[in-house]
C-alpha positions in Angstrom: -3.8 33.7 8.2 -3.8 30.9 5.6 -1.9 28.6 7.2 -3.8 28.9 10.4 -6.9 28.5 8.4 -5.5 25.5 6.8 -4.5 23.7 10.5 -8.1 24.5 11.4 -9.8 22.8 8.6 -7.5 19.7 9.4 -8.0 19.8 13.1 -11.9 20.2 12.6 -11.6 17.2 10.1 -9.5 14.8 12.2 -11.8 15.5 15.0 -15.5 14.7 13.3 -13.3 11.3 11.3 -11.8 10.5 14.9 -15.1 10.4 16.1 -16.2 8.6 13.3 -14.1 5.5 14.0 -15.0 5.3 17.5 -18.3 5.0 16.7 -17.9 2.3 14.1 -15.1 0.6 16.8 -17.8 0.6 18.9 -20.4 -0.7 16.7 -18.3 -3.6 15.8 -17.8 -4.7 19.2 -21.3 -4.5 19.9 -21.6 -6.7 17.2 -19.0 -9.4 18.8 -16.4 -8.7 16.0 -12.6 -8.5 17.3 -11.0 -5.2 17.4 -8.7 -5.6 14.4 -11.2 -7.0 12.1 -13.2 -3.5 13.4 -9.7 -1.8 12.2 -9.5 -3.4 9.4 -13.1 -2.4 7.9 -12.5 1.0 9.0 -9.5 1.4 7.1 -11.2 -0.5 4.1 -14.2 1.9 4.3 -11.4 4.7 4.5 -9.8 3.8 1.5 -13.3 3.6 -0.2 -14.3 7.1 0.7 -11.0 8.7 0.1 -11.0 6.9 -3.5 -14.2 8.0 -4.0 -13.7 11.9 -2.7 -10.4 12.4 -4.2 -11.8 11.6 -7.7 -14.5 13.2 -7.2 -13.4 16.8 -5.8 -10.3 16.2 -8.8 -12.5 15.3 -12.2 -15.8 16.0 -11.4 -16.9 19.0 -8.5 -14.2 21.5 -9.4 -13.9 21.2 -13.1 -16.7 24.2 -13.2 -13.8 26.8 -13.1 -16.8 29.7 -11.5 -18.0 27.2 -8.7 -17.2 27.2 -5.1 -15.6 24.2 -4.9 -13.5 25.0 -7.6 -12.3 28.0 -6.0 -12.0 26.5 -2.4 -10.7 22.9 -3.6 -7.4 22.9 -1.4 -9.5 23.8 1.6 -11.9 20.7 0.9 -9.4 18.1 0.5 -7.6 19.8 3.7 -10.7 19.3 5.6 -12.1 16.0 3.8 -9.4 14.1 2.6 -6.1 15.4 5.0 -8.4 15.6 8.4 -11.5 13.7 8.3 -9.7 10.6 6.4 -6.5 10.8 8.5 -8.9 10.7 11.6 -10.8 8.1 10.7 -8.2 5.2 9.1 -6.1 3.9 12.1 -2.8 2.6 11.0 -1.1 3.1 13.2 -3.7 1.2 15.9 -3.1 -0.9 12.5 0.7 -1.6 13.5 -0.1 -2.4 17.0 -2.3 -4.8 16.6 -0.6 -6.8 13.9 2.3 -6.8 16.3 0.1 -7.9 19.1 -1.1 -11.1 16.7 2.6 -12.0 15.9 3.6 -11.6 19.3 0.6 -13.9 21.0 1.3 -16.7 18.3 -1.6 -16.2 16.0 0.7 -15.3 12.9 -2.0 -16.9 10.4 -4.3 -14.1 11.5 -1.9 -11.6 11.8 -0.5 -12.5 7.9 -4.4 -12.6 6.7 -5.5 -9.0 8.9 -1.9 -7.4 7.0 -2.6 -8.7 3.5 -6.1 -8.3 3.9 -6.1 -5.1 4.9 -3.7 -3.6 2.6 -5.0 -5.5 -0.9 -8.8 -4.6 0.2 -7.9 -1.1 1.0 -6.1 -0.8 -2.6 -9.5 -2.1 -4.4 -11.5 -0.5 -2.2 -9.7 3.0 -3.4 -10.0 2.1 -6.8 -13.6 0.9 -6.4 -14.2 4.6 -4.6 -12.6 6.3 -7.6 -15.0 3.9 -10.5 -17.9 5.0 -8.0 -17.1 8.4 -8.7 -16.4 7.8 -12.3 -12.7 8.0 -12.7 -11.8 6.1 -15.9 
């Protein structure tokens, strides 16, 4: 029963953070911005939250051993930082579209979108887990 409960948090997760990133890939192309500069600030806003939750559900909401969370951490980050997170950051959409950039000439984007991508999403982490108040 656990482990079904477990693939149902995920799946619930995945499906709200997949529906998260559509909304914002749409938004950024109403807004006229490319589709892998929209990839790129979802998995920068991923990062952020992810840095953010994980430090906070770690060092701050379950450190009250008699609260909920405390008692239902592992579902949480199951839920929040497993499912919603995974749904919402698209690396792999990540992958193809770096390969598209190489493979239509544009390597200078396609170097900046990589390194961007990966160096923003590391501060943006860390930034998530000083937001929370992680030392």
């Amino acid at each position: 029963m656990n482990a079904l409960l477990h693939f149902g948090l995920v799946a619930f997760g995945s499906a709200l953070g997949g529906m998260t990133r559509y909304g914002v890939g749409c938004a950024s192309f109403a807004f006229g911005v490319a589709p892998h500069w929209g990839t790129m600030l979802i998995n920068i806003t991923g990062s952020l939250f992810l840095g953010w939750f994980s430090t906070m559900l770690a060092e701050i909401w379950t450190t009250d051993h008699n609260s909920w969370l405390h008692a239902h951490a592992e579902q949480c980050r199951l839920l929040i930082a497993v499912g919603f997170t995974g749904g919402y950051t698209t690396f792999s959409s990540f992958e193809g579209e770096t390969y598209g950039l190489f493979r239509d000439g544009n390597a200078g984007s396609a170097i900046v979108y990589v390194t961007g991508s990966v160096l923003l999403g590391l501060v943006a982490f860390r930034v998530g887990m000083l937001v929370a108040g992680a030392k």
